[in-house]
N, C-alpha and C positions, 0 to 999 in steps of 0.2 A: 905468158909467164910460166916459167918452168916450176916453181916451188908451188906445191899446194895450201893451203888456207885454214888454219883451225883457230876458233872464234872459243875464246873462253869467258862464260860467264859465270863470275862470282871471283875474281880474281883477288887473291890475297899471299900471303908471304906463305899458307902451307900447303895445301892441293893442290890447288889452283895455278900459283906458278909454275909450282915445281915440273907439271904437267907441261904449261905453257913451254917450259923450258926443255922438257925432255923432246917434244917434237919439235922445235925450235931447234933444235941441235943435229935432226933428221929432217933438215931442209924444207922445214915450212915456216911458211911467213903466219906470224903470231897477232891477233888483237884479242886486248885485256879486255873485259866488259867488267866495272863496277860503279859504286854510287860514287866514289872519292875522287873528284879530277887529280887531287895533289897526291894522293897513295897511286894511282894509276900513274903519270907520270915519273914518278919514284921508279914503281916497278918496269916500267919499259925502259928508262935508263940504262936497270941492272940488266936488262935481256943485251941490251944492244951495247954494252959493255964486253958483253961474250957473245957480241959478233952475230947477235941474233937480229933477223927486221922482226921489229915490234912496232905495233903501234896500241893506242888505247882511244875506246869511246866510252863516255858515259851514260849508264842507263841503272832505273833502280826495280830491281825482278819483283816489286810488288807492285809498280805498275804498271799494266797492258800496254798502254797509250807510249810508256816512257820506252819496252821494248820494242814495239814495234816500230818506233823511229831510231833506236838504233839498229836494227836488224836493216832498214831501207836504209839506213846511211851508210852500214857495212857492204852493203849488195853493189848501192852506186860507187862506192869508194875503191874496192877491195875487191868486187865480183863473188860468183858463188862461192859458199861454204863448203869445202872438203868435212871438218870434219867440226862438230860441236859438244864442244863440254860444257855440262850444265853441272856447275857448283856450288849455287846460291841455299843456302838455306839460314833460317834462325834459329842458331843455338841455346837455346835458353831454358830453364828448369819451371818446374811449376806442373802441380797435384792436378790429376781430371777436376777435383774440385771445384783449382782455382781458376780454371777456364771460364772465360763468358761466348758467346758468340761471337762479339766482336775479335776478340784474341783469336781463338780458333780461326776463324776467316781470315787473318792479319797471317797466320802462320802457314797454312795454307797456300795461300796470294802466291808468298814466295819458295815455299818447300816444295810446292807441286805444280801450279797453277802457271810461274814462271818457266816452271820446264816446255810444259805442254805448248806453253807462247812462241817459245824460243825454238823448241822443235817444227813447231808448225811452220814457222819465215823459213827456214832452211828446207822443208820436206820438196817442197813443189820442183825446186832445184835440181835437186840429188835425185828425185824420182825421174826428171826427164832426162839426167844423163845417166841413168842406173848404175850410179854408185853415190857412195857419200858415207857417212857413220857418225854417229848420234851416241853418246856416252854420259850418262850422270854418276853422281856421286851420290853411292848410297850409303847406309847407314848399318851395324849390326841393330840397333832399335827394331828395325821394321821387321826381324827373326825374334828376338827378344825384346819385347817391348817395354819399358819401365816405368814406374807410377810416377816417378820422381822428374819425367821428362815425357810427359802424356804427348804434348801437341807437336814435338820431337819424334816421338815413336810412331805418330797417326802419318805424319809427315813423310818419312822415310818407307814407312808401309806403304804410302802412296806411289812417292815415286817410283820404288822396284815394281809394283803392276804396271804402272807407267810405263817402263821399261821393256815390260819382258812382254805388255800387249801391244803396243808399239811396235817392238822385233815380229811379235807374230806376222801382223800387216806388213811391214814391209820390206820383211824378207825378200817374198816372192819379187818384189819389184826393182833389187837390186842393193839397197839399203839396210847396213847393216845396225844393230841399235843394242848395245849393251848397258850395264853397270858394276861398280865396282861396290860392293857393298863392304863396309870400313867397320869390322866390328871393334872397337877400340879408340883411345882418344890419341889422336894425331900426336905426337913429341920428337923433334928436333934427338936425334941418339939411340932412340926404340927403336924394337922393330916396327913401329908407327909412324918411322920417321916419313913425312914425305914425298920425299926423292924414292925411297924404297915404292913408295904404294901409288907412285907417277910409273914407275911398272909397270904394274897392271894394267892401266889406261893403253899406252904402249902395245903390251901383249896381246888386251882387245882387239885394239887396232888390227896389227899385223897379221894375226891368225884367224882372227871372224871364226870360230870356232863356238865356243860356250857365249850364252848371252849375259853371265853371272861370275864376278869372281868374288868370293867372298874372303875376302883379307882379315886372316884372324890368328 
């Protein structure tokens, strides 16, 4: 197969797609990864509406068990991963307070936890053919961190070390591994829009240059 592979998790109508679609449009074959068979479905329609191959699997990034059968079904299905976006996170408000452990750990699971998962099925791959490229979606939180969105901020802090210690490792071995850190709230008409901030992903890609754009 001449078209290369990028596997998007956490697929929804604003990063996520948008992403999906911008490389989709540069000759790669697209799968959605989220929890919604029927919003998944929706969404590969519209890809393959503008002539993109999309397909979708279901999996939910707070559980291990639930990625890593879609990761082996992607692998049998699809063959290796070119390139992965990891987009899953829980957006949601609440004071250090009002945290418990269990919250904390729930947010975690999937802010950071699911990265690590979802990077890990794809590395072994990309490291024996030394290339590949690894991209999440970060946050401005994780530079400016906010009280009002504690396990949000812890969260996104996590994932950019993720990221940028990740890039350390596997650099050398062919493997490129960024982030696009999103300091702002995503809107449809902003400069947040985005189709704009599916750029950056994009640019990542193509230039393997910086490990970091911060979108702001």
């Amino acid at each position: 197969m001449s078209k290369k592979l990028i596997v998007v998790v956490g697929a929804g109508p604003g990063i996520g797609n948008h992403v999906a679609k911008k490389f989709g449009n540069n000759n790669f074959r697209v799968v959605l990864v989220s929890r919604n068979q029927d919003a998944l479905n929706q969404y590969v329609e519209e890809l393959k509406s503008q002539e993109i191959e999309a397909y979708a699997v279901v999996a939910d990034a707070a559980s291990t068990e639930s990625v890593d059968a879609a990761f082996e079904q992607i692998k049998k299905d699809f063959g290796p991963v070119d390139v992965l976006v990891y987009n899953a996170a829980i957006v949601q408000g609440g004071r250090p307070t009002s945290l418990t452990p269990e919250s904390l750990l729930k947010h975690y699971q999937v802010d950071v936890v699911g990265a690590l998962r979802s990077a890990l099925k794809v590395i072994p791959d990309q490291v024996a053919n030394k290339s590949g490229t690894i991209l999440f979606t970060g946050g401005g939180l994780a530079l400016h961190p906010a009280a009002d969105y504690a396990a949000l901020s812890l969260g996104k802090a996590g994932i950019r070390t993720l990221a940028l210690t990740l890039a350390e490792e596997l650099k050398p071995q062919g493997v490129f591994v960024g982030t696009v850190t999103v300091a702002g709230g995503v809107k449809k008409g902003t400069h947040f829009a985005p189709e704009l901030i599916a750029e950056k992903y994009w640019d990542l890609y193509e230039k393997q240059e910086e490990h970091e754009i911060v979108y702001s």
